[in-house]
Each structure stands twice: as C-alpha cells, then as structure tokens.
CHARMM-style PDB file with segment names, atoms N, HN, CA, C and O in Angstrom:
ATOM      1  N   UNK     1     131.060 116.573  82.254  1.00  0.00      PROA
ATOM      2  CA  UNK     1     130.261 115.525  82.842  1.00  0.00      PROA
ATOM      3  C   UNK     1     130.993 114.195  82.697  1.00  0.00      PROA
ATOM      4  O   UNK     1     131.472 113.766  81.647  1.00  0.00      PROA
ATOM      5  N   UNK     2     131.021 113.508  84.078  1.00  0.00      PROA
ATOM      6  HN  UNK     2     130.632 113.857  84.930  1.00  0.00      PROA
ATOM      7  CA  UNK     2     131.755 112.094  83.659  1.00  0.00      PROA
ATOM      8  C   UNK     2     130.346 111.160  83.551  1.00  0.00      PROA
ATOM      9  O   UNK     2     129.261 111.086  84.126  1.00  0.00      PROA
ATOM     10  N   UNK     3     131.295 110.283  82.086  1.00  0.00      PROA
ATOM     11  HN  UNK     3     132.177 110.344  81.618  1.00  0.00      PROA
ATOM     12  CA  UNK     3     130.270 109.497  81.917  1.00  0.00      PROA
ATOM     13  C   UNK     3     131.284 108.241  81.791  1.00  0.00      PROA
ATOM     14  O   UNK     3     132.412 108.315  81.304  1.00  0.00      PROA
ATOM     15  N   UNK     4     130.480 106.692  82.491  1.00  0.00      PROA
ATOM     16  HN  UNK     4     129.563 106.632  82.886  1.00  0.00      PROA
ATOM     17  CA  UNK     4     131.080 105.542  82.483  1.00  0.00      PROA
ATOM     18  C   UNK     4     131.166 105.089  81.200  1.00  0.00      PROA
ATOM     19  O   UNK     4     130.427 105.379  80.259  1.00  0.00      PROA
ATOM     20  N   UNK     5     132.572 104.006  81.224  1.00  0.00      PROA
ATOM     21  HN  UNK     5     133.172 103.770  81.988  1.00  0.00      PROA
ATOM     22  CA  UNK     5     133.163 103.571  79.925  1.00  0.00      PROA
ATOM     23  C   UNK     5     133.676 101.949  80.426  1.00  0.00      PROA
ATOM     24  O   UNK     5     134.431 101.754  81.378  1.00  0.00      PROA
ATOM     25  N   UNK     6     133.237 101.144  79.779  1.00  0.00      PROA
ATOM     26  HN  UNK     6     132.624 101.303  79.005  1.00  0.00      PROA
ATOM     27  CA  UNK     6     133.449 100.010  80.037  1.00  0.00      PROA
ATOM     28  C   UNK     6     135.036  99.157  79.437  1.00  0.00      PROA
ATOM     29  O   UNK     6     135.389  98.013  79.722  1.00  0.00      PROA
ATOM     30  N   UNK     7     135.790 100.202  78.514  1.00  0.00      PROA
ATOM     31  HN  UNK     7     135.503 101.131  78.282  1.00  0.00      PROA
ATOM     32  CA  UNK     7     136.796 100.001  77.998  1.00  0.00      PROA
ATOM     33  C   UNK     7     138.093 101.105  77.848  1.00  0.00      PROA
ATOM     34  O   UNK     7     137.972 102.201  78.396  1.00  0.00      PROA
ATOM     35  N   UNK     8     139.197 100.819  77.172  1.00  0.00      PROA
ATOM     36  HN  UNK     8     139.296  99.930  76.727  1.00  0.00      PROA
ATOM     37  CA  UNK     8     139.957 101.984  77.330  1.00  0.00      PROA
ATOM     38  C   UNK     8     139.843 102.815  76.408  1.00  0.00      PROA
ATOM     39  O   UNK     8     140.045 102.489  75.239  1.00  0.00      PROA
ATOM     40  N   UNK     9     139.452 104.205  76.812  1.00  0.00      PROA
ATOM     41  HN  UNK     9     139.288 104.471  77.762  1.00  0.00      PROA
ATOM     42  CA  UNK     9     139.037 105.241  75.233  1.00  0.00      PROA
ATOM     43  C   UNK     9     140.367 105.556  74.237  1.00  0.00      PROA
ATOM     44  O   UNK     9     141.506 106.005  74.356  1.00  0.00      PROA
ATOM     45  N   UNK    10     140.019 105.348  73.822  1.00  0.00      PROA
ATOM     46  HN  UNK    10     139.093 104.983  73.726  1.00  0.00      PROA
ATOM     47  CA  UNK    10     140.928 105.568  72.575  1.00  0.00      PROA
ATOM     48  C   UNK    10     141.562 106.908  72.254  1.00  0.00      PROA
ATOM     49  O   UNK    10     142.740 107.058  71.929  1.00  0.00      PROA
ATOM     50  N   UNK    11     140.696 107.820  72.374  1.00  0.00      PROA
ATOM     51  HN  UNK    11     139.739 107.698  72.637  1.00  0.00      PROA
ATOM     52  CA  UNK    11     140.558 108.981  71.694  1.00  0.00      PROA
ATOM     53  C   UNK    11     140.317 110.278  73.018  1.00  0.00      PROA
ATOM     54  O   UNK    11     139.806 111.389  72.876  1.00  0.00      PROA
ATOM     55  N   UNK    12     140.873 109.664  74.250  1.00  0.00      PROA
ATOM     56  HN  UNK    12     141.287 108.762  74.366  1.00  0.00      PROA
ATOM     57  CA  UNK    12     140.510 110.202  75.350  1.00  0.00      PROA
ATOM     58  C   UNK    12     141.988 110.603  76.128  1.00  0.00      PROA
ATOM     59  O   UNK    12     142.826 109.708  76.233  1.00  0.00      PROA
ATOM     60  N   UNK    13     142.284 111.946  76.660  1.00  0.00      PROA
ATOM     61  HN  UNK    13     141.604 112.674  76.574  1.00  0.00      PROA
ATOM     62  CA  UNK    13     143.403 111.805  77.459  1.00  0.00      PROA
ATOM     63  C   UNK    13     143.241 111.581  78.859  1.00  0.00      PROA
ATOM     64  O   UNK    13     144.201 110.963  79.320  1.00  0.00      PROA
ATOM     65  N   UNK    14     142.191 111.924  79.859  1.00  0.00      PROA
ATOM     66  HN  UNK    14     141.411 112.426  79.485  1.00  0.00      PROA
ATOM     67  CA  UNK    14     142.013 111.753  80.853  1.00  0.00      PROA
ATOM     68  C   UNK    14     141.023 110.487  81.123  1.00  0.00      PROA
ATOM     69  O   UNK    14     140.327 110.239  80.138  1.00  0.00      PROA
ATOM     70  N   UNK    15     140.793 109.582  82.303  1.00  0.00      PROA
ATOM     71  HN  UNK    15     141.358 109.783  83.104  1.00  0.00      PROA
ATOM     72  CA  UNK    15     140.587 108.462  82.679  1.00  0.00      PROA
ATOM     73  C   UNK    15     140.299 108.665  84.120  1.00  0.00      PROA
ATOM     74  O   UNK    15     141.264 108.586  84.881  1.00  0.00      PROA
ATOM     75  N   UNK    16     139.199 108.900  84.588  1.00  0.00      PROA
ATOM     76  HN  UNK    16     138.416 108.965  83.970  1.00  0.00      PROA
ATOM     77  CA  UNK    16     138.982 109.004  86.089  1.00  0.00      PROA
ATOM     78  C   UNK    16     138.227 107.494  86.690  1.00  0.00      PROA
ATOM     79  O   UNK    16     137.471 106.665  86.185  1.00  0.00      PROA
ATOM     80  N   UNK    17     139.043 107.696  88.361  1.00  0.00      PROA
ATOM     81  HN  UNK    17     139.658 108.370  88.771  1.00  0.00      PROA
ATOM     82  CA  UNK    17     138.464 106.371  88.890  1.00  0.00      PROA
ATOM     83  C   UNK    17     137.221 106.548  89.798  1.00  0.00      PROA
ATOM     84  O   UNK    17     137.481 106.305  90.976  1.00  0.00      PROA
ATOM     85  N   UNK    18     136.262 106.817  89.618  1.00  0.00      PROA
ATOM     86  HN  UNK    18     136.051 107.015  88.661  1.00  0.00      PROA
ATOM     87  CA  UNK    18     135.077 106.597  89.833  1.00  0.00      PROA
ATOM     88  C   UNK    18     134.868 106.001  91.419  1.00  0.00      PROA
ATOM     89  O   UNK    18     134.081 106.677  92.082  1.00  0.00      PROA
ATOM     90  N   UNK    19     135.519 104.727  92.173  1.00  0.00      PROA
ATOM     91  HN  UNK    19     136.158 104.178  91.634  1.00  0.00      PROA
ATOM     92  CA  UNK    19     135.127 104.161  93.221  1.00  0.00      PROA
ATOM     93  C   UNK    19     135.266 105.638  94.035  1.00  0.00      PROA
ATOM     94  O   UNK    19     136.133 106.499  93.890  1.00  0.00      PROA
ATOM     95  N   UNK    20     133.740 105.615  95.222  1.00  0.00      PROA
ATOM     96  HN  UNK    20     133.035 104.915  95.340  1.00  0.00      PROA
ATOM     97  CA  UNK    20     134.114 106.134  95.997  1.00  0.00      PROA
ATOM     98  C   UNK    20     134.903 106.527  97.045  1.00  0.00      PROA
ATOM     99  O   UNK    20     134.858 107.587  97.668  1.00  0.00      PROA
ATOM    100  N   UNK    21     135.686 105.516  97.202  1.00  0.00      PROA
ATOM    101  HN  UNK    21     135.723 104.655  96.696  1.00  0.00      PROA
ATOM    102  CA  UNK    21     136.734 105.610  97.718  1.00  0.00      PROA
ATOM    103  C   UNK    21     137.979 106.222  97.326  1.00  0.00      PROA
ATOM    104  O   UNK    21     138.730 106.864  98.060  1.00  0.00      PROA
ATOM    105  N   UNK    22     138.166 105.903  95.804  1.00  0.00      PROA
ATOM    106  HN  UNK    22     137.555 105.381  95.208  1.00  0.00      PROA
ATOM    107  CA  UNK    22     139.548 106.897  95.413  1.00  0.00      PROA
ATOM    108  C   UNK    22     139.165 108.082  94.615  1.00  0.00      PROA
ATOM    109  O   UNK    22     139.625 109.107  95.117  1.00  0.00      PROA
ATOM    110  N   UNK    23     138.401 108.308  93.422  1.00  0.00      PROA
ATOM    111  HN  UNK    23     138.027 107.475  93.014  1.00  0.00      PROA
ATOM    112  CA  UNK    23     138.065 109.584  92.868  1.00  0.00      PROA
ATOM    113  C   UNK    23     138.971 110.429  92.400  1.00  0.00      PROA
ATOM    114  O   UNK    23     139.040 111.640  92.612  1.00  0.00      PROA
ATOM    115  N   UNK    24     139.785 109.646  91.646  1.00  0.00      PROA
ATOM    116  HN  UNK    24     139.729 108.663  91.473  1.00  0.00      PROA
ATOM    117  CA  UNK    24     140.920 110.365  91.354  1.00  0.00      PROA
ATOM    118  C   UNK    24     140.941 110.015  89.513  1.00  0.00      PROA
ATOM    119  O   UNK    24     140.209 109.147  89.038  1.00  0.00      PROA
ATOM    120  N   UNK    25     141.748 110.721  88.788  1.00  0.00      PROA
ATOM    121  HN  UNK    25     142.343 111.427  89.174  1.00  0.00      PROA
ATOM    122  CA  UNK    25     141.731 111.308  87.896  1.00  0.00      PROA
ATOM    123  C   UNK    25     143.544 110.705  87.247  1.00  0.00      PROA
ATOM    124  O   UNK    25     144.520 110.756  87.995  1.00  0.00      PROA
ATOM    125  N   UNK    26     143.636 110.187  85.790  1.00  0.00      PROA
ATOM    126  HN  UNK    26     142.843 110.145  85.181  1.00  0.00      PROA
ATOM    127  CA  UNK    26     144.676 109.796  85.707  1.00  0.00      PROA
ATOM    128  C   UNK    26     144.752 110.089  84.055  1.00  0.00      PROA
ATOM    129  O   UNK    26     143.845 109.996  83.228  1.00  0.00      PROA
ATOM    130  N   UNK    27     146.207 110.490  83.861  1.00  0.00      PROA
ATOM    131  HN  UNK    27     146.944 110.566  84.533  1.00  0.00      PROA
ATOM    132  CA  UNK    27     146.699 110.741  82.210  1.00  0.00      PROA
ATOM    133  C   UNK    27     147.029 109.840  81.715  1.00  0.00      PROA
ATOM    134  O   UNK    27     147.966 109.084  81.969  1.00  0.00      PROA
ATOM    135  N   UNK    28     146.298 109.828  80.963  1.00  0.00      PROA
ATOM    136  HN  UNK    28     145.536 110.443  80.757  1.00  0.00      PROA
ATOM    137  CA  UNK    28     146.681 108.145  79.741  1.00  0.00      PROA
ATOM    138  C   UNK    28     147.484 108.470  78.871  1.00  0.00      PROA
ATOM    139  O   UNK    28     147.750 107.608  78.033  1.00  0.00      PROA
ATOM    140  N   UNK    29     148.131 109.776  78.765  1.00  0.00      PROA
ATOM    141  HN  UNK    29     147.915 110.476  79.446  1.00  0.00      PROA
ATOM    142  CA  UNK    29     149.363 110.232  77.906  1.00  0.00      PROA
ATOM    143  C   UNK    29     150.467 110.205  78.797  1.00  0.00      PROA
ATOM    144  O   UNK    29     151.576 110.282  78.269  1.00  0.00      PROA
ATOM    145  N   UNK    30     150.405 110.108  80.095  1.00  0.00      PROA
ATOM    146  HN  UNK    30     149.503 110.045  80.524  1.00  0.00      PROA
ATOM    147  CA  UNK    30     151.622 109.933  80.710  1.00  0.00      PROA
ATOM    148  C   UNK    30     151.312 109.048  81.683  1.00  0.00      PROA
ATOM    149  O   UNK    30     151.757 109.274  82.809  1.00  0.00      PROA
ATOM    150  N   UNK    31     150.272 107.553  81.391  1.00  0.00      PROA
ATOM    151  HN  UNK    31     149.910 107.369  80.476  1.00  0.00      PROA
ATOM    152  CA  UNK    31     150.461 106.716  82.485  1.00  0.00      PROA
ATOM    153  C   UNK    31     151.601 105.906  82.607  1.00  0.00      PROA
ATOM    154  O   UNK    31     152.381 105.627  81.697  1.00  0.00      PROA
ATOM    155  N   UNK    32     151.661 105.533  83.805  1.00  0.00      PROA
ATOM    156  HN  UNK    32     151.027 105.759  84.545  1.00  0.00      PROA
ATOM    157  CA  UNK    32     152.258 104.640  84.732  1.00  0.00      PROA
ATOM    158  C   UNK    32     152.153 103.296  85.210  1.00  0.00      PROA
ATOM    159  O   UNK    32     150.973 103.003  85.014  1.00  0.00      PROA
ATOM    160  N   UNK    33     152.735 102.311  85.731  1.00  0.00      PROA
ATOM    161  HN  UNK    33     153.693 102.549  85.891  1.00  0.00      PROA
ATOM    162  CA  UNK    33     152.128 101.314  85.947  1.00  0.00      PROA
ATOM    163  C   UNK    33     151.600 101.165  87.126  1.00  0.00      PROA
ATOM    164  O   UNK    33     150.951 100.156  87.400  1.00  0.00      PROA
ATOM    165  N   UNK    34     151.788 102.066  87.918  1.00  0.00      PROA
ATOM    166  HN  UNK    34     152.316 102.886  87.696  1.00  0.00      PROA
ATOM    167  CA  UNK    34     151.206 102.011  89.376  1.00  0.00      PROA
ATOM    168  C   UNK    34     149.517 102.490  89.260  1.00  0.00      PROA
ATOM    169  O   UNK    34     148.668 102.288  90.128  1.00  0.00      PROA
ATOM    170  N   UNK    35     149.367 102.983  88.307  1.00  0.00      PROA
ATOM    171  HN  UNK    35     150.056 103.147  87.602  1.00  0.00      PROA
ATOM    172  CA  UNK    35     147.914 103.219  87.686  1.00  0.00      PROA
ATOM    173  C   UNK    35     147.183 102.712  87.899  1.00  0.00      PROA
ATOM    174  O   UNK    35     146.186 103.295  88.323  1.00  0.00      PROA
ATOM    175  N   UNK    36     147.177 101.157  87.737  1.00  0.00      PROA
ATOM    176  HN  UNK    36     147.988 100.682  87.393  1.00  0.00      PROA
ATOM    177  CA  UNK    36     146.490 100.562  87.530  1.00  0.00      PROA
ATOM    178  C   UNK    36     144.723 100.695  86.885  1.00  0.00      PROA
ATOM    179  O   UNK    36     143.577 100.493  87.285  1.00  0.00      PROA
ATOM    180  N   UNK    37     145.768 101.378  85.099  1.00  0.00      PROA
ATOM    181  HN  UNK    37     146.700 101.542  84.774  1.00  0.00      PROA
ATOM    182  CA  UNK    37     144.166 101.524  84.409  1.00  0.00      PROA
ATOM    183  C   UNK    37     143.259 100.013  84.158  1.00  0.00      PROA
ATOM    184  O   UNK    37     142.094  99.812  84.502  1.00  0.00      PROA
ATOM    185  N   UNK    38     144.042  99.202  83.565  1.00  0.00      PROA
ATOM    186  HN  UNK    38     144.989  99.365  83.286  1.00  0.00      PROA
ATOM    187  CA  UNK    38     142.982  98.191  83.383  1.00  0.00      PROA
ATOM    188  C   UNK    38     142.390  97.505  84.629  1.00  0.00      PROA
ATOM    189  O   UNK    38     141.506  96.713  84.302  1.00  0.00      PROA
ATOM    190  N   UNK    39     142.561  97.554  85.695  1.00  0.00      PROA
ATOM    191  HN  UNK    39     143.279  98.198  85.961  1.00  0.00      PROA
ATOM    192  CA  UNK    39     142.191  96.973  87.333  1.00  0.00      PROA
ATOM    193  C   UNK    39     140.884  97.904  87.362  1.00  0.00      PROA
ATOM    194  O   UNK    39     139.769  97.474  87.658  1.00  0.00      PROA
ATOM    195  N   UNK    40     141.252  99.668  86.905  1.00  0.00      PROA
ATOM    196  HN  UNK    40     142.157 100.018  86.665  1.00  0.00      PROA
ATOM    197  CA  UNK    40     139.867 100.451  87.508  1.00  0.00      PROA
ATOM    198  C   UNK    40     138.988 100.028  85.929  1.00  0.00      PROA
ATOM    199  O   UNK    40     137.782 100.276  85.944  1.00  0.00      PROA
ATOM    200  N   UNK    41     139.453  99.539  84.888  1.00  0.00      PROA
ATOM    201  HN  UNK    41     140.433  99.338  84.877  1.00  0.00      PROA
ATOM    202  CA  UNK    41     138.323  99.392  84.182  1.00  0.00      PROA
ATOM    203  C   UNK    41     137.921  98.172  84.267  1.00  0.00      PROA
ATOM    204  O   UNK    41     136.816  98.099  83.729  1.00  0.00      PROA
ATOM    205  N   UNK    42     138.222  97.282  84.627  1.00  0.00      PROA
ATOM    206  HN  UNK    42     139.119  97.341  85.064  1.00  0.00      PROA
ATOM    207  CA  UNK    42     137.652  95.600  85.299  1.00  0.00      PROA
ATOM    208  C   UNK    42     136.802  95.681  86.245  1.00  0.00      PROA
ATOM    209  O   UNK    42     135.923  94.831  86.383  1.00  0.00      PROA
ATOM    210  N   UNK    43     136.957  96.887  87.170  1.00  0.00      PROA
ATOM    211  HN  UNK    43     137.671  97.578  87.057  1.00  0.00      PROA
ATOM    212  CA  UNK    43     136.074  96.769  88.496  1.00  0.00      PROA
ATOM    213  C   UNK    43     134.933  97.505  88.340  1.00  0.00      PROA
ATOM    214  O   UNK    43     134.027  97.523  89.174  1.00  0.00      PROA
ATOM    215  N   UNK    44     134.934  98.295  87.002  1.00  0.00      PROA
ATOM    216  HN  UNK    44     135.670  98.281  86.325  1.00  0.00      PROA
ATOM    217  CA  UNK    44     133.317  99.189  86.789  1.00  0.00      PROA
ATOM    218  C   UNK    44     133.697 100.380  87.131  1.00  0.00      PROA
ATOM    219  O   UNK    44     132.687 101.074  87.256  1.00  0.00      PROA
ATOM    220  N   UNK    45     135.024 101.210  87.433  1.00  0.00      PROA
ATOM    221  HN  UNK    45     135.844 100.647  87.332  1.00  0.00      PROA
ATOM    222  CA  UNK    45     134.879 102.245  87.839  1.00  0.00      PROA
ATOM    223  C   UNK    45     135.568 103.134  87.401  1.00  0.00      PROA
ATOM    224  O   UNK    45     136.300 103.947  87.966  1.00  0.00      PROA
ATOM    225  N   UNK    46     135.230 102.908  85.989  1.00  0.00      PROA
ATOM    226  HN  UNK    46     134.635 102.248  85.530  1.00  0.00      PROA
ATOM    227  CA  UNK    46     136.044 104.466  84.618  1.00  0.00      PROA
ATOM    228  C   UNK    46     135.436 104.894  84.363  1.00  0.00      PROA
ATOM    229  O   UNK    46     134.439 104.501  83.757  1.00  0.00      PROA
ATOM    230  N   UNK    47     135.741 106.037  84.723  1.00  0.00      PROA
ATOM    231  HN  UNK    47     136.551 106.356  85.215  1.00  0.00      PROA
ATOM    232  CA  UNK    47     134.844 107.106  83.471  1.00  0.00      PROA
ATOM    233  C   UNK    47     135.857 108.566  82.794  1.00  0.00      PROA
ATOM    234  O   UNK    47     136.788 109.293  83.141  1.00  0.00      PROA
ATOM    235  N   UNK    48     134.939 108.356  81.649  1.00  0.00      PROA
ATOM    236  HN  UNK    48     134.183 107.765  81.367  1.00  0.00      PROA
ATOM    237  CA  UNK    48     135.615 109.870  81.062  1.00  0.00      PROA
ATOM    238  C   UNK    48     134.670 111.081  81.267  1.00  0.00      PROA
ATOM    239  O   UNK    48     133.529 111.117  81.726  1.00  0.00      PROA
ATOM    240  N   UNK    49     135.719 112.360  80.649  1.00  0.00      PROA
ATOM    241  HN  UNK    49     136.646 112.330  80.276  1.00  0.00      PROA
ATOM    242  CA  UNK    49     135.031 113.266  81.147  1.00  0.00      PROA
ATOM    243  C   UNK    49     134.821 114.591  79.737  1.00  0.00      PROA
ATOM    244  O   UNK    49     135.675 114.923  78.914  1.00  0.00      PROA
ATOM    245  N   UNK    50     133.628 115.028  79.855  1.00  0.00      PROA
ATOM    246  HN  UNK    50     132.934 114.758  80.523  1.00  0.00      PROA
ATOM    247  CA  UNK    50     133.460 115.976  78.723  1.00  0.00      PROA
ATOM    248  C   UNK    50     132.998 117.324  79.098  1.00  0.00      PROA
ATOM    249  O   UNK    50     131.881 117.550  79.563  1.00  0.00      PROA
ATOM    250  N   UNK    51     134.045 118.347  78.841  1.00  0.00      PROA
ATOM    251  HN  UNK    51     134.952 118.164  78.463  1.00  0.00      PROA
ATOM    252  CA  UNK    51     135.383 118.289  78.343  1.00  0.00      PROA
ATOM    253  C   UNK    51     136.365 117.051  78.693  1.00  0.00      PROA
ATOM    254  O   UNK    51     136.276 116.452  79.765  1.00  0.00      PROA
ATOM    255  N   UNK    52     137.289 116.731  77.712  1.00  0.00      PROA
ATOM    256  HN  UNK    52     137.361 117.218  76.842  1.00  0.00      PROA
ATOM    257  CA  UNK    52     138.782 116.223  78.230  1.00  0.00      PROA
ATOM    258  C   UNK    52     139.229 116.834  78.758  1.00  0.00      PROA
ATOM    259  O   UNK    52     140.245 117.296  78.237  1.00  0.00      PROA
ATOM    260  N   UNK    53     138.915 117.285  80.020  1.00  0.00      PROA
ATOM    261  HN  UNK    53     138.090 116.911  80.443  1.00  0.00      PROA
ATOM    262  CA  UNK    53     140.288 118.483  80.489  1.00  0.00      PROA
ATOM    263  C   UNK    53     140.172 117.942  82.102  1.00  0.00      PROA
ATOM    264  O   UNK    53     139.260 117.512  82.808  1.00  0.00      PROA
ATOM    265  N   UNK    54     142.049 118.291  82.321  1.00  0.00      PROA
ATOM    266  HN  UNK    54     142.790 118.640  81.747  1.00  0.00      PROA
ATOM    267  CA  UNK    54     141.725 118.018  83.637  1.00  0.00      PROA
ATOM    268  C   UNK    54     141.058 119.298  84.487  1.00  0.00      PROA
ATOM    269  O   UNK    54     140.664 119.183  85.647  1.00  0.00      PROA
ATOM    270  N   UNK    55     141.027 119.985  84.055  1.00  0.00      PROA
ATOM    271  HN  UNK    55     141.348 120.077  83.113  1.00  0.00      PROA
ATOM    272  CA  UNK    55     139.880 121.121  84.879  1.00  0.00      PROA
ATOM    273  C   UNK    55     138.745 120.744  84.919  1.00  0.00      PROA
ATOM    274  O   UNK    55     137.974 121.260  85.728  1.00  0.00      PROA
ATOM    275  N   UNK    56     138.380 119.871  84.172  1.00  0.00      PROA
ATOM    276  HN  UNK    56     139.006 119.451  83.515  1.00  0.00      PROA
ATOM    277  CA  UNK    56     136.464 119.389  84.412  1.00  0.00      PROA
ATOM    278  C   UNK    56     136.974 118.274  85.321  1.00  0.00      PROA
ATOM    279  O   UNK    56     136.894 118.661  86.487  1.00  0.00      PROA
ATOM    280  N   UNK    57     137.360 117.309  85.252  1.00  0.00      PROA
ATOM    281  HN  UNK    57     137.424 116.995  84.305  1.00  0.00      PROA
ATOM    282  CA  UNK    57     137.970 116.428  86.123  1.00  0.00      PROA
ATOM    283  C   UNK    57     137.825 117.007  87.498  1.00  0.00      PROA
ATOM    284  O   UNK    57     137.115 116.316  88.229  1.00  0.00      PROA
ATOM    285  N   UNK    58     138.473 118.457  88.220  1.00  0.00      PROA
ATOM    286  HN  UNK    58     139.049 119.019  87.627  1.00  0.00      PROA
ATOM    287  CA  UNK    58     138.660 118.659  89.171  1.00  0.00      PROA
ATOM    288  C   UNK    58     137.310 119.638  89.381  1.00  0.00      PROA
ATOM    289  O   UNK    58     137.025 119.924  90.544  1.00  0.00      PROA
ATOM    290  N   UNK    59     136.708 120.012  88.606  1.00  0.00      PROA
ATOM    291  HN  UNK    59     136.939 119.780  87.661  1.00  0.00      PROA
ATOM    292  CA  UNK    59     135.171 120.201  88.814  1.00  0.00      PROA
ATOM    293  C   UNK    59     134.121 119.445  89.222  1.00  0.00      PROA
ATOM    294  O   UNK    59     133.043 119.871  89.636  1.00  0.00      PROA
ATOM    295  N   UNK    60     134.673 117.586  89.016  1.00  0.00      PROA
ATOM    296  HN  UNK    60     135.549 117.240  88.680  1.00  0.00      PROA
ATOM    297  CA  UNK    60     134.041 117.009  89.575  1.00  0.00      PROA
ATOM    298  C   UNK    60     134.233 116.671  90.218  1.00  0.00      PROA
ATOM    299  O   UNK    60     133.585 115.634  90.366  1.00  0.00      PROA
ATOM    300  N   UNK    61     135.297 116.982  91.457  1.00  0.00      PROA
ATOM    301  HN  UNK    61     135.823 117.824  91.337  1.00  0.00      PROA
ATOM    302  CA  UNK    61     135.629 116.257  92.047  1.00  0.00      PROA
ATOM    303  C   UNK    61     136.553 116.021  92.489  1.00  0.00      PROA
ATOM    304  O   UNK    61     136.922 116.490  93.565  1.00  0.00      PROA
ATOM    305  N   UNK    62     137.441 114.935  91.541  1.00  0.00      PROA
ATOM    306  HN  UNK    62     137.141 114.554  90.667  1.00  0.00      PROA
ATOM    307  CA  UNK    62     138.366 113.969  91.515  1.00  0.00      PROA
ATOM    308  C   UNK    62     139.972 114.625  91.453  1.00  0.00      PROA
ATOM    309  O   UNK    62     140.487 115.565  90.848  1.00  0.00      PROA
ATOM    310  N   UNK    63     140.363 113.780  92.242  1.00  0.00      PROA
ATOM    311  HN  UNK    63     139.944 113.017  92.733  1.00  0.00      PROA
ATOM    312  CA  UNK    63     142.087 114.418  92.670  1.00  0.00      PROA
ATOM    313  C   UNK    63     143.012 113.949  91.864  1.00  0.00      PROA
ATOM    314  O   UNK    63     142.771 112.831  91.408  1.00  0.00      PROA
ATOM    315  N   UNK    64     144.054 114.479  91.525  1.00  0.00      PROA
ATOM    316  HN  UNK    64     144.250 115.387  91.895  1.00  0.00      PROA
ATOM    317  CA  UNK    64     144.873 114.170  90.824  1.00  0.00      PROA
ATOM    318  C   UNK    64     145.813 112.781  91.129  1.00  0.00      PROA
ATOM    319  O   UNK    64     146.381 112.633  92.211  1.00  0.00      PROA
ATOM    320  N   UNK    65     145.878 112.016  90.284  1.00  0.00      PROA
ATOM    321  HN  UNK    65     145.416 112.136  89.405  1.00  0.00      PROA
ATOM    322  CA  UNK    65     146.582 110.320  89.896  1.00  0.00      PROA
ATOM    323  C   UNK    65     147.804 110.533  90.654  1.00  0.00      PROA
ATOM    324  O   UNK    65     148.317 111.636  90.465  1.00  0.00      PROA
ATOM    325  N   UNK    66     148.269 109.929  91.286  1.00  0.00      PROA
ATOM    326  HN  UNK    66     147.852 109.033  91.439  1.00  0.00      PROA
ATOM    327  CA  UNK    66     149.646 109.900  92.450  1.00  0.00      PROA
ATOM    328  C   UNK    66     150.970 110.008  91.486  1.00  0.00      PROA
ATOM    329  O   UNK    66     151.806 110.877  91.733  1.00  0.00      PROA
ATOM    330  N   UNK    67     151.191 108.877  90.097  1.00  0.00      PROA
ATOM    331  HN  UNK    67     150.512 108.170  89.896  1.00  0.00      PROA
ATOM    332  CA  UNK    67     152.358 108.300  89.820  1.00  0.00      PROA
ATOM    333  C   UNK    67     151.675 109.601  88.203  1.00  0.00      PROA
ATOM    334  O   UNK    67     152.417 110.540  87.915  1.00  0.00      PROA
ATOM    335  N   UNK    68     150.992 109.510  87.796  1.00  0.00      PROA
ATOM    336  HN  UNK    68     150.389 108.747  88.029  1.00  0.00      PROA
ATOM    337  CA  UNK    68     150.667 109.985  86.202  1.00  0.00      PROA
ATOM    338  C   UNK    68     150.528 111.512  86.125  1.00  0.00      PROA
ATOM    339  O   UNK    68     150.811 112.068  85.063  1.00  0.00      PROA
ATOM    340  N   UNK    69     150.017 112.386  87.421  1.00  0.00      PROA
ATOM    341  HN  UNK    69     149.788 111.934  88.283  1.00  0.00      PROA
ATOM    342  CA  UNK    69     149.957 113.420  87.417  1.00  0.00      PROA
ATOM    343  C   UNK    69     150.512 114.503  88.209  1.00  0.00      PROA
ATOM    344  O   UNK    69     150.821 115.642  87.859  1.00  0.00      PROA
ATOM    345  N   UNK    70     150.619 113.622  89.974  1.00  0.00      PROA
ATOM    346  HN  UNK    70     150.368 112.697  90.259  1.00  0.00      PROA
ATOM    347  CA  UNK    70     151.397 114.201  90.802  1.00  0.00      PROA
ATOM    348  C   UNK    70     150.616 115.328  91.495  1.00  0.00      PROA
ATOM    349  O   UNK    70     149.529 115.618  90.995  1.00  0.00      PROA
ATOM    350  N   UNK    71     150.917 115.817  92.286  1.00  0.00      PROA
ATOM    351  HN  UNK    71     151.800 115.582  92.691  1.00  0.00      PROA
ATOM    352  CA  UNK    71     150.377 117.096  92.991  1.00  0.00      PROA
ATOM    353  C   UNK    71     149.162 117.046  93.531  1.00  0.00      PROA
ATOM    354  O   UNK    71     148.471 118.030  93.266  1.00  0.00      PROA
ATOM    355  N   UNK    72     148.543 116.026  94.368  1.00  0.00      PROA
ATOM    356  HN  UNK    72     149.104 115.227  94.583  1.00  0.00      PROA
ATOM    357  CA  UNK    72     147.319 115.341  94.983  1.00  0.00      PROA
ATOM    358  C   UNK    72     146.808 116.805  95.372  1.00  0.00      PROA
ATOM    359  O   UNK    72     147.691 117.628  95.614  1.00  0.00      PROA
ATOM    360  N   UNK    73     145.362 117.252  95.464  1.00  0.00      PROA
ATOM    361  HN  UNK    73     144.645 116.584  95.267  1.00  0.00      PROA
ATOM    362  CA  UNK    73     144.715 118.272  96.198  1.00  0.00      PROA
ATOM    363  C   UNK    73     144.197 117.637  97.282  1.00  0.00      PROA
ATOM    364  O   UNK    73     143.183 118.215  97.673  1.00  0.00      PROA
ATOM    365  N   UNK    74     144.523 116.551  98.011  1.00  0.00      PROA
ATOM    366  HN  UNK    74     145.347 116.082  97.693  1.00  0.00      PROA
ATOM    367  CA  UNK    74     143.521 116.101  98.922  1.00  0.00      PROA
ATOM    368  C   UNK    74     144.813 116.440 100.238  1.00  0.00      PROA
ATOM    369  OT1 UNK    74     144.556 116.232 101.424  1.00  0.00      PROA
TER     370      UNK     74
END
C-alpha cells in the first residue's frame, strides 16, 4: 500500500511519484539527479510503499524511474 510522506524516508529504498501524470517509482539506493526526488517531495507527491519492494510498487501501478531504474513498462 502506498502511503504519502512529506519528507525523505530514511529507512526506505523505494520512493514513488504519486502525480497523476507520472506514477512512476524511483531507487533511492541508486538515485540520480535527473530524479528529481526533492522537486516530487516539495510538490506533495511521495509516497512509500509497504512492502519496500519494487513488486508492490508495480502492483500499484507505477512504472519504473527512467535514470534510477531503467526499463519503463509503459
């Protein structure tokens, strides 16, 4: 289940972007700067996901991060 986070988790490896428009899913163990994590957590639209896994990630949804994960399903 993704649930919104108003900051960067600490203790979290995955980081999904929430706007309906992108819905995509990004590794905070192998981000990037094209990421732009702190932009999606300024605009209201992070959330984590429980499980940490990117398989719940893509259960909800959300496509894989362009620069952090690679291999878009869309």
């Amino acid at each position: 289940m993704a649930t919104s986070v108003s900051s960067r988790p600490a203790n979290k490896r995955y980081l999904g972007n929430g706007s309906p428009t992108k819905k995509e899913v990004h590794d905070l163990q192998n981000e990037k700067t094209q990421c732009q994590i702190d932009e999606i957590i300024r605009a209201g639209h992070a959330v984590v996901f429980t499980p940490d896994t990117l398989t719940q990630a893509h259960a909800e949804g959300y496509d894989n991060g362009h620069y952090c994960i690679g291999n878009s399903r869309r």
